[in-house]
C-alpha positions in Angstrom: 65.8 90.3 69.7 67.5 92.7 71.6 66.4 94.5 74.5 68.1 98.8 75.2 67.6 98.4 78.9 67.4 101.7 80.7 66.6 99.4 84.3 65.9 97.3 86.6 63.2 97.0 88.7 61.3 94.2 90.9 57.9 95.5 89.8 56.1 96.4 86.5 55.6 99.4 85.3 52.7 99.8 82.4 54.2 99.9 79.2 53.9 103.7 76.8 55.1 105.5 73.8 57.5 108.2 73.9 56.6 111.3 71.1 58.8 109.6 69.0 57.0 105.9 68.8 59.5 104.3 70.9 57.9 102.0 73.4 58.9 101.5 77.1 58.1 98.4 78.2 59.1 95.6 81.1 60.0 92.2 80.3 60.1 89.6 82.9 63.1 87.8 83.0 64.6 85.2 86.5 62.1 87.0 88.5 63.3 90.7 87.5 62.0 93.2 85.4 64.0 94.7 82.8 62.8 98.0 81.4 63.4 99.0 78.0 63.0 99.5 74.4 63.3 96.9 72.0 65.7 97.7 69.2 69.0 96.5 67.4 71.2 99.4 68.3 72.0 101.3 70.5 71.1 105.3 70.8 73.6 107.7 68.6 75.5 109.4 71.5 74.3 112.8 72.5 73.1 115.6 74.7 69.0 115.3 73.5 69.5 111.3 73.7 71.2 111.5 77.7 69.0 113.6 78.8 65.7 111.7 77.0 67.1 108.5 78.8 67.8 110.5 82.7 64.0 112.0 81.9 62.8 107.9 81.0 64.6 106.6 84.3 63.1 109.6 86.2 59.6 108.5 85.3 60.6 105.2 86.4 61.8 106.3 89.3 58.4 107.9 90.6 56.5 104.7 89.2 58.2 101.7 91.4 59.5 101.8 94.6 62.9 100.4 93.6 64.9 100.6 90.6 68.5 100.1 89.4 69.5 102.3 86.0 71.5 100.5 83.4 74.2 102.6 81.8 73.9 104.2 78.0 74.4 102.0 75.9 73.3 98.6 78.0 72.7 97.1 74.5 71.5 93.1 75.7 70.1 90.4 73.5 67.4 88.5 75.8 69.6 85.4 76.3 71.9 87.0 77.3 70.0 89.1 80.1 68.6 86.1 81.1 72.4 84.9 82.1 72.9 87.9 84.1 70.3 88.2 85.9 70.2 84.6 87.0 73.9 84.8 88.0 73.2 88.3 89.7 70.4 88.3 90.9 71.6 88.4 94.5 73.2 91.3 94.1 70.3 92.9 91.7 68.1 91.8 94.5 70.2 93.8 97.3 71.1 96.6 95.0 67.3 96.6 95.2 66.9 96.9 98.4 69.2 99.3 99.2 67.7 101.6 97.2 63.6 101.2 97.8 62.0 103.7 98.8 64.9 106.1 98.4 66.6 108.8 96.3 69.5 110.8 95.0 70.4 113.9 96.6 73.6 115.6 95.1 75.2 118.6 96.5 78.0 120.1 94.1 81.2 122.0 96.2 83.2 124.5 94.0 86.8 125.6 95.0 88.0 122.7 96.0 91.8 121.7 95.2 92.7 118.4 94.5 96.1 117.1 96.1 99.3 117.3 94.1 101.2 114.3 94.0 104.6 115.4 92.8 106.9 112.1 93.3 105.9 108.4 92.4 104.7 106.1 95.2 107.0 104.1 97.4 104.9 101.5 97.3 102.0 99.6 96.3 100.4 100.3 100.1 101.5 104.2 99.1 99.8 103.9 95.8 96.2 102.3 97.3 96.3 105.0 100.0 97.0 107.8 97.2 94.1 106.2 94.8 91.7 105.9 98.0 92.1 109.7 98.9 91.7 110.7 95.0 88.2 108.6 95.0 87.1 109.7 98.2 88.1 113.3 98.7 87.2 115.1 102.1 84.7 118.1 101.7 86.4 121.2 102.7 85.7 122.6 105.8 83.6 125.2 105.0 80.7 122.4 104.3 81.5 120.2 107.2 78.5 121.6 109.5 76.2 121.5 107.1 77.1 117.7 106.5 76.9 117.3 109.9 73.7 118.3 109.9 72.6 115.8 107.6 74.1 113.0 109.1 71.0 111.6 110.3 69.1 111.7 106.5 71.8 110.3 104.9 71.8 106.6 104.3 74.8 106.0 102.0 77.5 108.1 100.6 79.4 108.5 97.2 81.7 110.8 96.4 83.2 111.5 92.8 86.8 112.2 92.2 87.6 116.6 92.1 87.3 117.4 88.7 88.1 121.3 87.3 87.8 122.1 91.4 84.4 120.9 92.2 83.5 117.9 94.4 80.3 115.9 93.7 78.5 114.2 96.8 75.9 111.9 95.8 73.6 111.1 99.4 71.0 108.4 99.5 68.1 109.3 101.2 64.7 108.7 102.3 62.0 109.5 99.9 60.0 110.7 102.9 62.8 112.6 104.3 63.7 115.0 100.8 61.9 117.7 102.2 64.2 117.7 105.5 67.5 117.2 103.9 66.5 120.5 101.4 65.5 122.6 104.0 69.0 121.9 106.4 71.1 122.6 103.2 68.8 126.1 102.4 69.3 126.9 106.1 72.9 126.7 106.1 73.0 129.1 103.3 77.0 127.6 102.4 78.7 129.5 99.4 79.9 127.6 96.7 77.5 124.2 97.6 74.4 123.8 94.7 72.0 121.1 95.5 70.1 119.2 93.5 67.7 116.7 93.2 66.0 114.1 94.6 67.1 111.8 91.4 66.7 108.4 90.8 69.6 106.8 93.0 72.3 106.8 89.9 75.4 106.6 91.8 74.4 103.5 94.1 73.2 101.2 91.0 75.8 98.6 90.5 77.4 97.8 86.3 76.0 94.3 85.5 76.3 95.0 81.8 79.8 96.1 81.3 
């Protein structure tokens, strides 16, 4: 049988039924749980189905203290889970860690212009430097107090590539410390930045099914 896992977790959660009939459940395999549906395919792709599985984690989210979310899609017949999470379960275990007791805060920048590269690199050095800057933009500095300000809340950083002139800052943060981080980015009152949040920590959850 196959397993739709939606996460990881090192805890239980009790198992429900969504409206539907589909049943959420945790299976324990190598001393993780994997959280899921069991079924033989995986969801059709689309907006009601993303947004069902983001609301699923969510709940999970606010039922353990640590969780890692699988992809769409993470479609895994149980032997094969079993493989990976023996082989990774040092790095499920610290991906775990990382993220307990902690969530996603996101703060969305509009306005922000991506660097034009107009001739091909000069080397491979050029081209690593070039791909670094392109996956780890700097905010503009409009938003660089408020970030300052946060320095202290935030444990961990990601930062998505500038697509159609917005920059996506994903912060890890203390679930205890949410409150905080809101009110510094209210106070600053910066144009352009939307917050949002706290999440389930999404961009800090490593691919172990790709």
């Amino acid at each position: 049988m196959t397993l739709y896992v939606l996460a990881l977790s090192d805890a239980p959660v009790m198992p429900w039924e969504e409206d539907d009939g589909r049943r959420i459940e945790s299976l324990p395999i190598e001393g993780i749980y994997a959280i899921g549906e069991r079924r033989s395919d995986v969801p059709a792709v689309s907006e009601a189905e993303l947004q069902r599985q983001h609301a699923i984690v969510q709940r999970l989210a606010d039922a353990v203290p640590a969780i890692i979310p699988a992809r769409f899609g993470s479609l895994v017949d149980e032997e094969e889970l079993s493989v990976i999470l023996r082989e990774r379960r040092p790095l499920i275990e610290t991906a775990l860690d990382h993220v307990r007791d902690k969530v996603q805060m996101t703060l969305r920048i509009a306005g922000v212009v991506a660097p034009v590269e107009s001739a091909a690199p000069a080397s491979g050095r050029e081209y690593l430097e070039r791909r670094r800057h392109v996956l780890g933009p700097a905010p503009p500095a409009h938003v660089e107090g408020v970030l300052r300000d946060l320095r202290s809340l935030i444990l961990d950083e990601r930062r998505k590539p500038i697509e159609r002139g917005s920059l996506t800052i994903y912060h890890l943060v203390a679930r205890a410390d949410v409150k905080e981080y809101r009110d510094v980015v209210n106070a600053a009152r910066v144009a352009g930045v939307a917050m949002s949040g706290p999440w389930a920590a999404f961009a800090f959850a490593p691919d172990l099914f790709s």
